[in-house]
Structure formats: C-alpha cells, structure tokens
C-alpha positions as CSV (number, residue, x, y, z in Angstrom):
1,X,11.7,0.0,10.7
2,X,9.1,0.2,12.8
3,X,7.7,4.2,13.6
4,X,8.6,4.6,17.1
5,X,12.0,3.3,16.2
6,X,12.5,6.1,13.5
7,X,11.3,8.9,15.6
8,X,13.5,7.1,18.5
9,X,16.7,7.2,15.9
10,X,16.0,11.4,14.6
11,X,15.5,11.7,18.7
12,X,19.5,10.0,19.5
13,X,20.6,12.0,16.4
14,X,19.2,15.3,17.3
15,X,16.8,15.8,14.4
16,X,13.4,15.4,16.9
17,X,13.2,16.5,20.6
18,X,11.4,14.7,23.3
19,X,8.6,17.1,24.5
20,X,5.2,15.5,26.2
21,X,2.1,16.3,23.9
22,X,0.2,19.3,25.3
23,X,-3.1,19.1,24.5
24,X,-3.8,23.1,24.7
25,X,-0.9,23.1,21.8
26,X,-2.3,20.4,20.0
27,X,-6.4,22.3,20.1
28,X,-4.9,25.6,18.7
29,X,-2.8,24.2,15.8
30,X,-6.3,22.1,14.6
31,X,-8.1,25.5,15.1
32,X,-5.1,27.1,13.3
33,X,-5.1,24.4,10.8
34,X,-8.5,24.2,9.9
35,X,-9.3,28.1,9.8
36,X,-6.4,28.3,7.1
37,X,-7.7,25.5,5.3
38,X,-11.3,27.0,4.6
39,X,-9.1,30.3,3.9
40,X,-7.5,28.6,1.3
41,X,-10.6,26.8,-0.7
42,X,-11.2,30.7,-1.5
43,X,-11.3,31.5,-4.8
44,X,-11.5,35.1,-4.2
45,X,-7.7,34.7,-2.8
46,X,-4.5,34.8,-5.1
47,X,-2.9,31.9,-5.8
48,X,-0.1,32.7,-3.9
49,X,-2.4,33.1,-0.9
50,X,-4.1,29.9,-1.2
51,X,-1.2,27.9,-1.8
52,X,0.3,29.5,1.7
53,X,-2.8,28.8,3.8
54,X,-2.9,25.2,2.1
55,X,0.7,24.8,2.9
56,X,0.4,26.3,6.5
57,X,-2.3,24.0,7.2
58,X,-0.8,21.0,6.3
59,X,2.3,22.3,8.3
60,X,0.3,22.8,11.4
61,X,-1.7,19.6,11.0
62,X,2.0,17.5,10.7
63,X,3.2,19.7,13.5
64,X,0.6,18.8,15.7
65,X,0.6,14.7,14.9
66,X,4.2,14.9,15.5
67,X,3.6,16.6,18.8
68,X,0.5,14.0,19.6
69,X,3.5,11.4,19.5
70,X,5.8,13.3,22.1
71,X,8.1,15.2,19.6
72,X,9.3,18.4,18.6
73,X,11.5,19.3,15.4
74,X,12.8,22.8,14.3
75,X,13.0,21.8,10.7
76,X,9.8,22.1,9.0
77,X,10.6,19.2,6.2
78,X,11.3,16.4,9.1
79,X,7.4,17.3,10.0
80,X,6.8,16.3,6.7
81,X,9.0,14.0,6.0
82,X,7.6,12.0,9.4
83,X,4.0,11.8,8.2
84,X,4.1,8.2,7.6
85,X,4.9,7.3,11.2
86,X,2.7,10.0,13.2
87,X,-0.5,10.1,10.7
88,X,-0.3,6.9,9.0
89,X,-0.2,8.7,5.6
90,X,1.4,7.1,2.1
91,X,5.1,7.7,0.7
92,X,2.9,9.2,-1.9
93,X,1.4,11.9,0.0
94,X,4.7,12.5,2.1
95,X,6.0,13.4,-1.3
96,X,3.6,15.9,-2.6
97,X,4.1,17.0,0.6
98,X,7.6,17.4,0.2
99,X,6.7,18.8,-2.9
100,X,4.8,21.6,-1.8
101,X,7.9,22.4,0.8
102,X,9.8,23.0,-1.9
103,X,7.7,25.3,-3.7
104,X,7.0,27.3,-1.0
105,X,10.6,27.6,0.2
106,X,10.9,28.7,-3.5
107,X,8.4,31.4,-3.1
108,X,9.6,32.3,0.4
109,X,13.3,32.7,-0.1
110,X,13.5,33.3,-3.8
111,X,10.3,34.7,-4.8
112,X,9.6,32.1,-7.2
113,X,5.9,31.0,-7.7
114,X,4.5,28.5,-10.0
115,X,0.6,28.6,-10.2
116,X,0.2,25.0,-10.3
117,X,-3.7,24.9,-9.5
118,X,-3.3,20.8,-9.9
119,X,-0.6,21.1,-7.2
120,X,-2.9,23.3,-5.0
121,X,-5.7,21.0,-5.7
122,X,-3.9,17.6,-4.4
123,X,-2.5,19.9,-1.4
124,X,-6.0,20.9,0.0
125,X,-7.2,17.3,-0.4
126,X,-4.3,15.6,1.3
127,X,-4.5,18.2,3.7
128,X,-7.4,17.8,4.5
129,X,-7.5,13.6,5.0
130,X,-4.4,14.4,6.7
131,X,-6.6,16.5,9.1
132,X,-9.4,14.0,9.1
133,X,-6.7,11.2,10.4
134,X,-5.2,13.5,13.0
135,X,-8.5,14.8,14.6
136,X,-9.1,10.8,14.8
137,X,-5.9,10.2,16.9
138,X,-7.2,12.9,19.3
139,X,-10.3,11.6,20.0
140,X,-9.2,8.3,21.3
C-alpha cells in the first residue's frame, strides 16, 4: 500500500484529519524539537529527563512530518506509527519508536521507569536522522 493511500485510509476511518501544512507550525515544532534534543544529550539531566526530551523530540519531529503531508492525528502512537510514510523511516525505527511510546506511557501514567541508557541511546540517534530527513522535506 502505497503512503498516500494509508494516510488516505486512517483519514476515511477517522484516525488522521485533513488540515493544510502550516509552515509557522511546522518552524516551531523543529525549533521545539531540536532545543529538546540538545537538552537531552545532557548528561547532567536524570535519566528520566533525558529520556522525556528524547521522546518529545521525536514526537514533535513525527508531528511535524505528518503535518508537512496535510494531516493531523490526536493519538500520539499513529504519529509514530506513520513514520514510514511521512519521513521515509524503517519498520525498524518505527518500532523503537513504538518502543519508546510505551515506556514513556509507562512512566507517565504508571510511574514506571526503566533506565535503559541503550534504549536512550538508539532514541537520540533515530531521533535525530529522523530530524535530519524532515528538515530535508522542508527545504524542497
């Protein structure tokens, strides 16, 4: 299935919205994105903290690629989950991504927090190729 046809099938069944990309949007979640990023390559943060701004980049990044392609989603895994058609990334990376939603919903909702520092390491560099890729796709 080709990528405009799944985000054209999670549009009819209500998972995506149509929205037009607005560029302003798109600026500030980079400038969000990236700022978090470097934040979270500190190692004078907790681990907790790093793995948030890590996580919150990526999120912002996805958000924004999704956006680039005219669409809007609520749910923050569907962001994720979307990667491969908005930013071109690998089921592999979609997982860990998927991966690290988990783990943080753990943490968020449960207040569970595994201090995987191999987990945190393959977030920040999939985050940041993921932000590499996107910044691309804006400047065509």
């Amino acid at each position: 299935m080709g990528s405009n046809e799944s985000l054209e099938n999670l549009l009819r069944s209500g998972g995506l919205k149509s929205e037009p990309p607005d560029r302003k949007e798109c600026e500030g979640l980079m400038r969000s994105a990236t700022d978090r990023l470097r934040d979270a390559r500190s190692a004078q943060l907790s681990f907790a903290s790093r793995f948030d701004l890590a996580y919150n980049a990526a999120h912002a990044i996805a958000l924004t690629a999704l956006r680039i392609h005219g669409y809007r989603s609520d749910k923050r895994y569907l962001v994720f989950q979307r990667l491969i058609h908005t930013a071109g990334l690998s089921k592999l990376q979609v997982r860990l991504f998927a991966l690290c939603h988990e783990r943080r919903n753990l943490a968020e909702y449960e207040g569970y927090m595994d201090e995987d520092e191999s987990l945190l390491t393959q977030l920040l560099a999939s985050t940041q190729e993921m932000l590499i890729s996107v910044e691309r796709t804006m400047a065509d």
